[in-house]
PAKEKE-974774 format. One record per residue (C-alpha): residue number from 1; x, y, z; residue in one letter. Coordinates in Angstrom, 3 decimals, decimal comma, padded with zeros to 6 digits. Layout:
PAKEKE-974774
+-----+----------+----------+----------+------+
:  nr :        x :        y :        z : rest :
+-----+----------+----------+----------+------+
: NUM :        X :        Y :        Z :    A :
...
+-----+----------+----------+----------+------+
This chain:
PAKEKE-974774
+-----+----------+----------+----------+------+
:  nr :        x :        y :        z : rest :
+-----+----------+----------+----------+------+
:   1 :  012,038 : -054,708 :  048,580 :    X :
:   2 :  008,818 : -055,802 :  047,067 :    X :
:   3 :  006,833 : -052,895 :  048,041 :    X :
:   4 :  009,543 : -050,888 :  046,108 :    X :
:   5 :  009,075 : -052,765 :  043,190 :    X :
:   6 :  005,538 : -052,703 :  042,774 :    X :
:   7 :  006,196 : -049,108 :  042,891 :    X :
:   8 :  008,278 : -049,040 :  040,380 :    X :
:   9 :  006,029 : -051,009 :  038,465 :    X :
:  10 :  003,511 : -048,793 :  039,187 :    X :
:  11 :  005,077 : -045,496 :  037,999 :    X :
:  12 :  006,773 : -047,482 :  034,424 :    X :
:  13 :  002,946 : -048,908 :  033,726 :    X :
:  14 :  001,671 : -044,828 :  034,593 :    X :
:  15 :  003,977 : -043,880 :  032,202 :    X :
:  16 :  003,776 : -045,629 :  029,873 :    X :
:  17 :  000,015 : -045,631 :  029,901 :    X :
:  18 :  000,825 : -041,828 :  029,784 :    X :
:  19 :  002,958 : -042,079 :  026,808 :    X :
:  20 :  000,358 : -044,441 :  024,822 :    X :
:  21 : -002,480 : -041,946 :  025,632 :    X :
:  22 : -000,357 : -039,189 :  024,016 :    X :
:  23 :  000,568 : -041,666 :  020,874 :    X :
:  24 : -003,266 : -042,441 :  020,877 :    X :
:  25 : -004,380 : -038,776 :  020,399 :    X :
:  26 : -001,987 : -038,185 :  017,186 :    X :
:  27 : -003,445 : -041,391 :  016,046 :    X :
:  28 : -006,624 : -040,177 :  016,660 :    X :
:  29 : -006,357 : -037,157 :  014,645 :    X :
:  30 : -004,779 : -038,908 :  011,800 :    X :
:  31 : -008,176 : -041,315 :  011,731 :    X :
:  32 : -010,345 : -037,736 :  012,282 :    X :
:  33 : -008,456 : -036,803 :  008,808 :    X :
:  34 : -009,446 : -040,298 :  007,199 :    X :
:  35 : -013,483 : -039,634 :  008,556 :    X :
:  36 : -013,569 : -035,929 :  006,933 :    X :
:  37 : -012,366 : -036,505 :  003,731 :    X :
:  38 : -014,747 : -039,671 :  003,540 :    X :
:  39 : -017,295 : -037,415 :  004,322 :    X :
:  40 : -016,890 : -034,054 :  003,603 :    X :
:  41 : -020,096 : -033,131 :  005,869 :    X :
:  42 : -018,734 : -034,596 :  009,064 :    X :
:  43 : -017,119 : -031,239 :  010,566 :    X :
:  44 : -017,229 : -032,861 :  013,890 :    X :
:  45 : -013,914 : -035,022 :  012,572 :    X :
:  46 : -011,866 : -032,307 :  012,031 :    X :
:  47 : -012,939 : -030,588 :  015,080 :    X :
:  48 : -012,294 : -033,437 :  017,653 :    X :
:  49 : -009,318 : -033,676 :  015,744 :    X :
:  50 : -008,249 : -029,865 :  016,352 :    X :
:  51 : -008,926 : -030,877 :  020,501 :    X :
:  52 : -006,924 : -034,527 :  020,223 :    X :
:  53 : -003,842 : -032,864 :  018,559 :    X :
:  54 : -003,642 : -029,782 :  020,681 :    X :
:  55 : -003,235 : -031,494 :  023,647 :    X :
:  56 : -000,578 : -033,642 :  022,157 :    X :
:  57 :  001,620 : -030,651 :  020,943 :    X :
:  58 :  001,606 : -029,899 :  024,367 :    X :
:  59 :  002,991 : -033,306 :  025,857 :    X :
:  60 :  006,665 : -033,797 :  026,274 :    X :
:  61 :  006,531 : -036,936 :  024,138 :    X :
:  62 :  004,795 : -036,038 :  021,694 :    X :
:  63 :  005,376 : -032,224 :  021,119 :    X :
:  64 :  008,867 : -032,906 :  019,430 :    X :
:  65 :  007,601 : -035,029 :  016,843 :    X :
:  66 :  007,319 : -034,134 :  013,120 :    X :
:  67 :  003,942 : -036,638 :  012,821 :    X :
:  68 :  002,643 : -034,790 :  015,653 :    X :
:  69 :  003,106 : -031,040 :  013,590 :    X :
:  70 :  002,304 : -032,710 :  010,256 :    X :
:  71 : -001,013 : -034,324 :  011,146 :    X :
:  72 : -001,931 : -030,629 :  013,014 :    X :
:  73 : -001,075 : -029,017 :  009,601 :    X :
:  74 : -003,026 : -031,246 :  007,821 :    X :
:  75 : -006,171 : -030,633 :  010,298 :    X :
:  76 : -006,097 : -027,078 :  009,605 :    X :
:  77 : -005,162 : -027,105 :  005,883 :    X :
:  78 : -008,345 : -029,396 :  005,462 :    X :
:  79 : -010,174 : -026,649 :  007,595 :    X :
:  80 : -008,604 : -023,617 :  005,669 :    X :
:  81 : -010,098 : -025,341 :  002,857 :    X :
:  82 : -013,337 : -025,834 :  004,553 :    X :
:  83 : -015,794 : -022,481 :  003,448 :    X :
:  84 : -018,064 : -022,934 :  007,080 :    X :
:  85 : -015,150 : -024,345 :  009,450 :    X :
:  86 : -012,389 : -021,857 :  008,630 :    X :
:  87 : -015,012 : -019,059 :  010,133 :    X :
:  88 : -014,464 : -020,895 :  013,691 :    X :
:  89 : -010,735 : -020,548 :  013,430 :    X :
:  90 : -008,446 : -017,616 :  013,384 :    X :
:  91 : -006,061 : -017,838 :  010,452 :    X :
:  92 : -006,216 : -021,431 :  009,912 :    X :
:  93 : -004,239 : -021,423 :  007,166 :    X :
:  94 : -001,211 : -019,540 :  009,056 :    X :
:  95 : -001,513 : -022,850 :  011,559 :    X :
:  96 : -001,248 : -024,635 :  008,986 :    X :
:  97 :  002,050 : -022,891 :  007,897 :    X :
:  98 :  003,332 : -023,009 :  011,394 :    X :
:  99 :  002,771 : -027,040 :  011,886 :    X :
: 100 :  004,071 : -027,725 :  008,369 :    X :
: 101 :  007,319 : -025,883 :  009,198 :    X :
: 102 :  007,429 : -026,872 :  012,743 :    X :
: 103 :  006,942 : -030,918 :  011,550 :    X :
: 104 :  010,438 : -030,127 :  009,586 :    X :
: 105 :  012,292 : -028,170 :  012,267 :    X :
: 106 :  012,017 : -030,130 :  014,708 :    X :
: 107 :  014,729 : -032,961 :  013,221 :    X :
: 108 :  013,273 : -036,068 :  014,546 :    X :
: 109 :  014,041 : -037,791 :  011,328 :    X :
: 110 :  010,332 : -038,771 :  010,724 :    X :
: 111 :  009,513 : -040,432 :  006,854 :    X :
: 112 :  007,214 : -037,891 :  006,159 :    X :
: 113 :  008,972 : -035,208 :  005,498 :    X :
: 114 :  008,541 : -034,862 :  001,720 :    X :
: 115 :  004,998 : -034,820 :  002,514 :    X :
: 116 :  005,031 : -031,880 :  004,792 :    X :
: 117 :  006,977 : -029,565 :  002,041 :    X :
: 118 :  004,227 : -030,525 : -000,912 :    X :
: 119 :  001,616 : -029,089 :  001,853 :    X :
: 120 :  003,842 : -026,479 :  002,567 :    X :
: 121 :  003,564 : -025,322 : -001,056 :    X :
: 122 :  000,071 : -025,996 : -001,429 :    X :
: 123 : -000,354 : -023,568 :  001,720 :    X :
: 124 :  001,124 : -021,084 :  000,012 :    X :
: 125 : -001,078 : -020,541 : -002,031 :    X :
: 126 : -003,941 : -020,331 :  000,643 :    X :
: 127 : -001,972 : -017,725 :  002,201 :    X :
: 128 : -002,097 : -015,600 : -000,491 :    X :
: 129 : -004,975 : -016,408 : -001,641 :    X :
: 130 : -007,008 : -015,709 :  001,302 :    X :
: 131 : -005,173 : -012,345 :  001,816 :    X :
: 132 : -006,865 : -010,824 : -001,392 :    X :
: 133 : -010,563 : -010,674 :  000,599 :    X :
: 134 : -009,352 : -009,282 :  003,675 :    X :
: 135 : -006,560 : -006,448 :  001,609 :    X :
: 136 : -009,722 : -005,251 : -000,818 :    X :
: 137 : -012,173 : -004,906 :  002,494 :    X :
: 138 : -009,470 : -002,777 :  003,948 :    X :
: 139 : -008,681 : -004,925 :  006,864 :    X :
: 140 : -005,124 : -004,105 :  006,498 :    X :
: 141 : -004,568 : -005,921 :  009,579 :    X :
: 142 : -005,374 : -009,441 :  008,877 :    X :
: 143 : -004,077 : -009,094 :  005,166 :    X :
: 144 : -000,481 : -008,501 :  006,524 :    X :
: 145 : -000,865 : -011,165 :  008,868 :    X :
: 146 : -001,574 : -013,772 :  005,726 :    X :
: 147 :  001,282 : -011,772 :  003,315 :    X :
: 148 :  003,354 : -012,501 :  005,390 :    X :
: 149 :  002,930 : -015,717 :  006,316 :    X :
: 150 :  002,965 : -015,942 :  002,330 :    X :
: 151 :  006,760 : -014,653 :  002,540 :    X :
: 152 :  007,863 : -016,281 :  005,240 :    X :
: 153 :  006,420 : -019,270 :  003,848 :    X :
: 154 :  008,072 : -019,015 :  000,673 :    X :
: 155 :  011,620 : -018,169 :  002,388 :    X :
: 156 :  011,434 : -021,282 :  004,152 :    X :
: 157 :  011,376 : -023,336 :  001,065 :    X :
: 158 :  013,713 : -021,831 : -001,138 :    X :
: 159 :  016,259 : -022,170 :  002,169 :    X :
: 160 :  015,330 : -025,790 :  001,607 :    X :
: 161 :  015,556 : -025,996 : -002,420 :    X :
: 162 :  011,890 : -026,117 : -003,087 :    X :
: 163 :  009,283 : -023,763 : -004,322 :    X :
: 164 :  011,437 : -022,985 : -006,941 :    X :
: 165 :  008,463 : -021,863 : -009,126 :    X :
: 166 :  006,733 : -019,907 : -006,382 :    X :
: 167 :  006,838 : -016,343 : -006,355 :    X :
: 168 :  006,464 : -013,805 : -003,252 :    X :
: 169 :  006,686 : -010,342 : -005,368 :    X :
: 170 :  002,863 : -009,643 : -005,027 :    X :
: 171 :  002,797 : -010,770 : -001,508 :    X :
: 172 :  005,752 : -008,580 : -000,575 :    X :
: 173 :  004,053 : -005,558 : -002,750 :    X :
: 174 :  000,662 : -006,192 : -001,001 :    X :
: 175 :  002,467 : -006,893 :  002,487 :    X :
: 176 :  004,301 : -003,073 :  002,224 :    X :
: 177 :  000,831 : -001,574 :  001,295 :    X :
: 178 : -000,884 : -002,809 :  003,856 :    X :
: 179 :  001,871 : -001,805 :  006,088 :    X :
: 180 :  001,969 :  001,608 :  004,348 :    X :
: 181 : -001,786 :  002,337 :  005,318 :    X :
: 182 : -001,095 :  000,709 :  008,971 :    X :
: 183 :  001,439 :  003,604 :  008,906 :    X :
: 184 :  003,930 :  000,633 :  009,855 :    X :
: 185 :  006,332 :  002,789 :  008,184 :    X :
: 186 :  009,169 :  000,409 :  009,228 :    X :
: 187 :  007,486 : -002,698 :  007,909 :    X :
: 188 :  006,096 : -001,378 :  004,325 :    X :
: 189 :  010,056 :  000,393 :  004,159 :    X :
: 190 :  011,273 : -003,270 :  004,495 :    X :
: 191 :  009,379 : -004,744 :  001,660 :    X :
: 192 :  009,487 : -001,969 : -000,820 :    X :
: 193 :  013,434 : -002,132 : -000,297 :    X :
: 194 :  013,619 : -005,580 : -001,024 :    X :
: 195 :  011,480 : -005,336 : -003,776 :    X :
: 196 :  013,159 : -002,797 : -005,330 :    X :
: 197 :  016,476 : -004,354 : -004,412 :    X :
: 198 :  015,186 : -007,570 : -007,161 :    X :
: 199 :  015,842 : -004,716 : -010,239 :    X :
: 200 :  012,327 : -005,614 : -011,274 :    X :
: 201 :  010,502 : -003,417 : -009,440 :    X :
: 202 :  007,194 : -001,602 : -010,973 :    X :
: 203 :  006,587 :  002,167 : -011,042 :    X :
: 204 :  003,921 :  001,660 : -007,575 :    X :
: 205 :  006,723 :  000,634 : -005,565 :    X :
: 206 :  009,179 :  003,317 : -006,156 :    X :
: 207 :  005,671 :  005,567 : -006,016 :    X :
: 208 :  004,398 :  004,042 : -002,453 :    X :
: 209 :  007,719 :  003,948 : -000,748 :    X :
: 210 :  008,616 :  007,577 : -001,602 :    X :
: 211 :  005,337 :  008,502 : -000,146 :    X :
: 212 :  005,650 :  006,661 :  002,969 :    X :
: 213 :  009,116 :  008,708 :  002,822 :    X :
: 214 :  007,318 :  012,011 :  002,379 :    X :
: 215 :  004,603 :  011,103 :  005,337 :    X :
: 216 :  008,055 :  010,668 :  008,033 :    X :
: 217 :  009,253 :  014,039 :  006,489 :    X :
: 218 :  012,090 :  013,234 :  004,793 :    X :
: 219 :  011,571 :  014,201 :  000,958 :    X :
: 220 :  015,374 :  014,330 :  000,049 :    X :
: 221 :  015,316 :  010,290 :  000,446 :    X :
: 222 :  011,242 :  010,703 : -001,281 :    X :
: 223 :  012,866 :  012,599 : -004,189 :    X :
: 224 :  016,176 :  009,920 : -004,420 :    X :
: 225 :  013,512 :  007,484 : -004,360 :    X :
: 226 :  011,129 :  008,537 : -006,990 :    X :
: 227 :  014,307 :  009,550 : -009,204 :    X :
: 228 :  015,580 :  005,932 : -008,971 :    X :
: 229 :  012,127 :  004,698 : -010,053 :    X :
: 230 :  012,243 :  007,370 : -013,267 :    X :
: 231 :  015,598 :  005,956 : -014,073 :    X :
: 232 :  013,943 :  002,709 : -014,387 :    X :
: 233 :  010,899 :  004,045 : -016,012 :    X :
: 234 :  011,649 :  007,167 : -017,251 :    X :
: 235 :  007,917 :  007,720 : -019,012 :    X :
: 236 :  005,896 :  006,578 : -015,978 :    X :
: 237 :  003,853 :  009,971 : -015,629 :    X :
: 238 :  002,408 :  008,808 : -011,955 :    X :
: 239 :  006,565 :  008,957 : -010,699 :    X :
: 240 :  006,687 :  012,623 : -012,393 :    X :
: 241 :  003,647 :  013,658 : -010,824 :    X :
: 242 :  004,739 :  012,278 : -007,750 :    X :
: 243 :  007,963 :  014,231 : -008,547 :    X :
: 244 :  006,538 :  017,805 : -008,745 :    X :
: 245 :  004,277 :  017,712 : -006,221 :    X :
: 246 :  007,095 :  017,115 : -003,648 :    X :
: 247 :  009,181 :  019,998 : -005,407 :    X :
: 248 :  006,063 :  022,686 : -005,720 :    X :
: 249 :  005,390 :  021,643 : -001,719 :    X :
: 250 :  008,812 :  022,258 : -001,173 :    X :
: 251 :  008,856 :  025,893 : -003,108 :    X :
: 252 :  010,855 :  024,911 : -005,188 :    X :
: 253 :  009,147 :  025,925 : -008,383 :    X :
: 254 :  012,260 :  026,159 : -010,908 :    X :
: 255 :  013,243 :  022,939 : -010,638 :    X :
: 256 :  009,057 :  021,516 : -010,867 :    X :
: 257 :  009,255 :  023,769 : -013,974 :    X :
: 258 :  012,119 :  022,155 : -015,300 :    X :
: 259 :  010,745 :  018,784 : -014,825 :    X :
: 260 :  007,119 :  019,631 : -015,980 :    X :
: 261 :  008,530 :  021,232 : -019,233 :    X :
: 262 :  010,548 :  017,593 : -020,176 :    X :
: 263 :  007,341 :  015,517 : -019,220 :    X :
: 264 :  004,962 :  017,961 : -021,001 :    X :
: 265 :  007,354 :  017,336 : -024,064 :    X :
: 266 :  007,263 :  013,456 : -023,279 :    X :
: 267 :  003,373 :  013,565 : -022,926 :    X :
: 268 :  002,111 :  016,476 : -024,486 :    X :
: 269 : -001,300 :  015,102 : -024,427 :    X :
: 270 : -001,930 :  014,801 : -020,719 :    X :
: 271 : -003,944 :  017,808 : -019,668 :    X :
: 272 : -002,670 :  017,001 : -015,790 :    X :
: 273 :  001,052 :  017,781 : -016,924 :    X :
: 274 : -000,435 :  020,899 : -018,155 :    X :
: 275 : -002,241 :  022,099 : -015,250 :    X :
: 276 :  000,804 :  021,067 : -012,938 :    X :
: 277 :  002,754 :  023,130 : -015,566 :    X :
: 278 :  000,263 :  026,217 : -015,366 :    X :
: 279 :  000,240 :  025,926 : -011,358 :    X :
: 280 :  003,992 :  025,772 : -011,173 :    X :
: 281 :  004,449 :  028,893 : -013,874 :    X :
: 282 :  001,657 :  030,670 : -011,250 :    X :
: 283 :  003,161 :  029,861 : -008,158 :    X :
: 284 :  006,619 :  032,327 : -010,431 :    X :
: 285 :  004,252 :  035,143 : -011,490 :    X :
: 286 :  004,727 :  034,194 : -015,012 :    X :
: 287 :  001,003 :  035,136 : -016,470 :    X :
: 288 :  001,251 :  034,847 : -019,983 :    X :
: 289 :  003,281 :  031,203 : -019,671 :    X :
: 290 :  000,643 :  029,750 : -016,862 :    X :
: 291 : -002,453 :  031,214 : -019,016 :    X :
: 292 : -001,617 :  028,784 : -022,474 :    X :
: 293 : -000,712 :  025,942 : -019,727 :    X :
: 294 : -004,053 :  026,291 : -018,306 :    X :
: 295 : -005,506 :  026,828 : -021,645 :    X :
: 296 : -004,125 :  023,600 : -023,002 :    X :
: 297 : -005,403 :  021,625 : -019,587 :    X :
: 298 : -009,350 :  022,931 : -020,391 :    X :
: 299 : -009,262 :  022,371 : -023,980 :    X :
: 300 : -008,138 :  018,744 : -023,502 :    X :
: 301 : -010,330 :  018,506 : -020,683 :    X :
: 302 : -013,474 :  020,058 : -020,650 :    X :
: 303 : -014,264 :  018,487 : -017,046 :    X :
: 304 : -011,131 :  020,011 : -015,407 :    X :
: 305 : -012,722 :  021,646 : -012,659 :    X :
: 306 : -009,197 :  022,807 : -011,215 :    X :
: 307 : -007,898 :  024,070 : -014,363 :    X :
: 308 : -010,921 :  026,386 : -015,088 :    X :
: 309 : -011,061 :  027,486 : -011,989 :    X :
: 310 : -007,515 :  028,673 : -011,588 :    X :
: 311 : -007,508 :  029,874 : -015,277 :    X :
: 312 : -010,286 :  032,044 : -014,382 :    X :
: 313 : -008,640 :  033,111 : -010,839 :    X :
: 314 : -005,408 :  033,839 : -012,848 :    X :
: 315 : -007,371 :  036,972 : -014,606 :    X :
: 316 : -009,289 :  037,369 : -011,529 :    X :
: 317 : -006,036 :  037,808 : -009,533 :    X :
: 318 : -004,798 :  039,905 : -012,262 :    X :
: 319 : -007,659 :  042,346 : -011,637 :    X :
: 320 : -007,566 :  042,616 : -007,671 :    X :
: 321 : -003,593 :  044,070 : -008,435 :    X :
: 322 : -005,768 :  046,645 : -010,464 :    X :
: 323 : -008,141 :  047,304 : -008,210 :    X :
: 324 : -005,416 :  048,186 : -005,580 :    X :
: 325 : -003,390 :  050,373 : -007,797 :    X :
: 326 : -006,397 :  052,425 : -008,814 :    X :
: 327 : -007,356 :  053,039 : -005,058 :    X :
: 328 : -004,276 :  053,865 : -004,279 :    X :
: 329 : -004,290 :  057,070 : -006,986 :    X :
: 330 : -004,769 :  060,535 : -006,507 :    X :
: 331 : -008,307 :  062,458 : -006,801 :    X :
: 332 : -006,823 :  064,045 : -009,825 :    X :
: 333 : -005,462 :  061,126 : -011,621 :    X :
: 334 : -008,756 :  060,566 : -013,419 :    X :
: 335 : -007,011 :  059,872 : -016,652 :    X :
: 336 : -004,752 :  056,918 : -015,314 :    X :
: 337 : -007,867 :  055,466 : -013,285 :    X :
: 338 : -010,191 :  054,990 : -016,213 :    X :
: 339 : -007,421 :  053,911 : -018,100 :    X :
: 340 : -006,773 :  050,893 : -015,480 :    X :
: 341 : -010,612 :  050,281 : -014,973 :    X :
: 342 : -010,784 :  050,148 : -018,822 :    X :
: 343 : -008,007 :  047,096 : -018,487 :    X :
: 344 : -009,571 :  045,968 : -014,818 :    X :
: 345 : -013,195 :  045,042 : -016,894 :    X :
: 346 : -011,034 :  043,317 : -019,177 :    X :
: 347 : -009,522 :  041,183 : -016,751 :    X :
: 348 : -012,990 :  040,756 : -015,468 :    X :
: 349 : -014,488 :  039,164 : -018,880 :    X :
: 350 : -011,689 :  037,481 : -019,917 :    X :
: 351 : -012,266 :  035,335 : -015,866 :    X :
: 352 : -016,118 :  035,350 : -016,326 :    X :
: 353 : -016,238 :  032,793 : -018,555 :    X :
: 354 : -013,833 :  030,124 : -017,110 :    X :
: 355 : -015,578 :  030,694 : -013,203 :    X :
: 356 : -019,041 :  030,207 : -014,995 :    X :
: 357 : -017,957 :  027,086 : -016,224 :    X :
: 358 : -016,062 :  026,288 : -012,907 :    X :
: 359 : -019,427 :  026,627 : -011,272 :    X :
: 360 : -021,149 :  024,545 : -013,382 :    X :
: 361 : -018,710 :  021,809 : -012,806 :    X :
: 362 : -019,043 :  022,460 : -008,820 :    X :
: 363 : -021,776 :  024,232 : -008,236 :    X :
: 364 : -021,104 :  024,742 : -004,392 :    X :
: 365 : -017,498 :  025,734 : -004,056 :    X :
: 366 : -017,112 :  029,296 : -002,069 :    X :
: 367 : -014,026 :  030,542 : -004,023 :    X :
: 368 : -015,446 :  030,637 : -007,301 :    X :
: 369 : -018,703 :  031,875 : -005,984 :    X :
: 370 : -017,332 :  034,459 : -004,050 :    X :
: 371 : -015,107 :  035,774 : -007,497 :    X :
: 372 : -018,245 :  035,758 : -009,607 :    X :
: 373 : -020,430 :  037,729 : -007,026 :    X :
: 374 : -017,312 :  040,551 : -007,578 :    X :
: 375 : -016,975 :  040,234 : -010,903 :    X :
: 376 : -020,721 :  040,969 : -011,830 :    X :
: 377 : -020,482 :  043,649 : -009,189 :    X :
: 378 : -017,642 :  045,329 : -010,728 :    X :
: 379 : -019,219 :  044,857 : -013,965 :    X :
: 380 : -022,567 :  046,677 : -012,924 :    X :
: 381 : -024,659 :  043,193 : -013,404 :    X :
: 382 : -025,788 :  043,751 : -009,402 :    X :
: 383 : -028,794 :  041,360 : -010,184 :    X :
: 384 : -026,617 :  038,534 : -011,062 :    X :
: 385 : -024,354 :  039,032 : -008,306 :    X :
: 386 : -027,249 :  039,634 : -005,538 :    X :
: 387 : -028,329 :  035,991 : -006,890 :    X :
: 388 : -025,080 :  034,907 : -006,380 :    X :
: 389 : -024,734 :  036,017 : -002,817 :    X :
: 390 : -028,039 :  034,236 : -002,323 :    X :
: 391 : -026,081 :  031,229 : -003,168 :    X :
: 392 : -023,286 :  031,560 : -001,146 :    X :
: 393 : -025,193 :  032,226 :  002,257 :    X :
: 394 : -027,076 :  029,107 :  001,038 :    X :
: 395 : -024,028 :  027,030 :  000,791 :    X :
: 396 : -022,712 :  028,602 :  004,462 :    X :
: 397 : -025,911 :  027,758 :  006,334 :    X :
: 398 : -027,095 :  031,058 :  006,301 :    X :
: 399 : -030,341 :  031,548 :  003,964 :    X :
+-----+----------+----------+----------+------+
């Protein structure tokens, strides 16, 4: 009988020894806390602190605590905060999120809790914050990781009445991007609905998500989309732009017509609504309408590589159909086949000068060199074109 209670004795005394050890290391980090911000310099706190409150998140009797998860938020909201530590952690500040939260979930009735949601919305803010770097470096990755934390974050304390000032749109619109360039079409999908499903969405979002539409192949929902976002902002030229492209890819020039003809008279001054305009008339065979389109794009622009060069391919093109129809004619048809080189060579000046200046703008690009070498051939100028075939074996690797 009194071997089995000094047993017993033995076993309370481990574990309660066990239980104070546990109580000792949350203690310990809260002290760790009190050393850093004394002294800002003394990392080692706040790393002994990371190792004492790790193991007691893992104890049974301590890992259901809220001052166990609120003292481990604070440790790595001080090291989020902390330029040189926060490089030895992974996403600190997510951690930080995580304990905050967890402190509050797990019900234990601790007196701290007000305390845990005024660092839950001062990690907010590092959440987002710290996903700017990581979203304008590209690393799409780790930026989604903090957006949405950022959300998630802010969800949590609006389903507990705080954060009522807080705002996730940007974190939501940056979340879907970086989502969007993941190709996590699923995830950026997700956002831009909600987003859009606020009413205050801006012209990008309606823009991104019917892209990520278009890149799964579905441009009936890209087009629905895109025409929502008009409705909204019906003089947004990047949505009409968006708009025609989908419809010219599509062939279906009429209705890109349609739609470039009411933005051109919404924005007559944008020589990009021409150009689309001229390509879109092109793409219908309609000459005389796509030449003043084009026109318009290189007189308002006189750096619109594009639009010079398909101005000047327009009469180009114009003079190949000539070229075909006067090989094509009989011996004795002399009459007819000076009559159509007479209007050939016309074709031929009136595209000189536009390719010229299309080559000056890109000095390299095959198409235009391999028109002018024709033209001056055609035209009898076979020292200009000789140079220009110089040129082109040049750009091919060849001379």
């Amino acid at each position: 009988m009194q071997r089995l209670f000094i047993i017993t004795s033995l076993l309370i005394a481990f574990f309660a020894t066990d239980a104070l050890a546990q109580n000792a290391k949350v203690v310990s980090t809260y002290n760790y806390i009190k050393y850093y911000k004394r002294d800002k310099s003394d990392k080692d706190a706040l790393r002994d602190g990371v190792k004492a409150i790790n193991q007691a998140i893992e104890h049974k009797r301590t890992k259901d605590k809220g001052k166990t998860w609120l003292y481990r938020g604070q440790v790595f909201f001080l090291i989020s905060a902390d330029t040189a530590l926060r490089q030895e952690y992974e996403t600190p500040s997510i951690t930080a999120y995580e304990s905050f939260r967890k402190a509050i979930e797990v019900g234990d009735g601790f007196r701290k809790e007000d305390q845990a949601f005024s660092f839950l919305t001062r990690t907010w803010r590092l959440l987002y914050n710290f996903g700017i770097p990581y979203f304008k470096k590209r690393d799409f990755e780790t930026a989604y990781k903090y957006f949405t934390a950022a959300i998630d974050c802010k969800q949590f304390l609006k389903k507990h009445g705080k954060g009522k000032k807080l705002s996730a749109q940007n974190a939501r619109y940056n979340a879907a991007i970086a989502a969007q360039n993941l190709e996590r079409y699923d995830d950026a999908k997700k956002h831009y609905k909600e987003l859009i499903g606020r009413g205050n969405a801006k012209p990008g979002v309606y823009r991104n998500y019917s892209r990520v539409l278009k890149a799964e192949g579905d441009t009936t929902q890209a087009l629905s989309i895109l025409d929502k976002g008009r409705e909204k902002h019906p003089e947004n030229m990047s949505l009409i732009i968006d708009e025609l492209n989908i419809y010219l890819v599509s062939d279906e020039e009429e209705k890109a017509i349609g739609k470039l003809e009411n933005a051109v008279s919404m924005d007559s001054s944008n020589p990009k609504l021409h150009y689309a305009l001229g390509v879109a008339y092109d793409e219908k065979d309609k000459f005389e309408k796509a030449r003043k389109a084009y026109t318009k794009a290189v007189t308002m622009d006189t750096t619109y590589y594009n639009a010079f060069r398909n101005l000047g391919a327009l009469y180009y093109n114009k003079a190949i159909e000539l070229n075909k129809e006067m090989n094509n004619l009989d011996l004795d048809a002399q009459e007819k086949y000076e009559k159509l080189k007479k209007e050939r060579n016309k074709l031929y000046a009136d595209a000189l000068p536009y390719l010229q200046k299309a080559k000056k703008l890109k000095p390299d690009d095959l198409r235009t060199l391999k028109a002018l070498k024709e033209i001056y051939a055609k035209m009898g100028e076979y020292d200009k074109s000789d140079k220009i075939k110089q040129q082109i074996m040049k750009v091919q690797g060849k001379g």
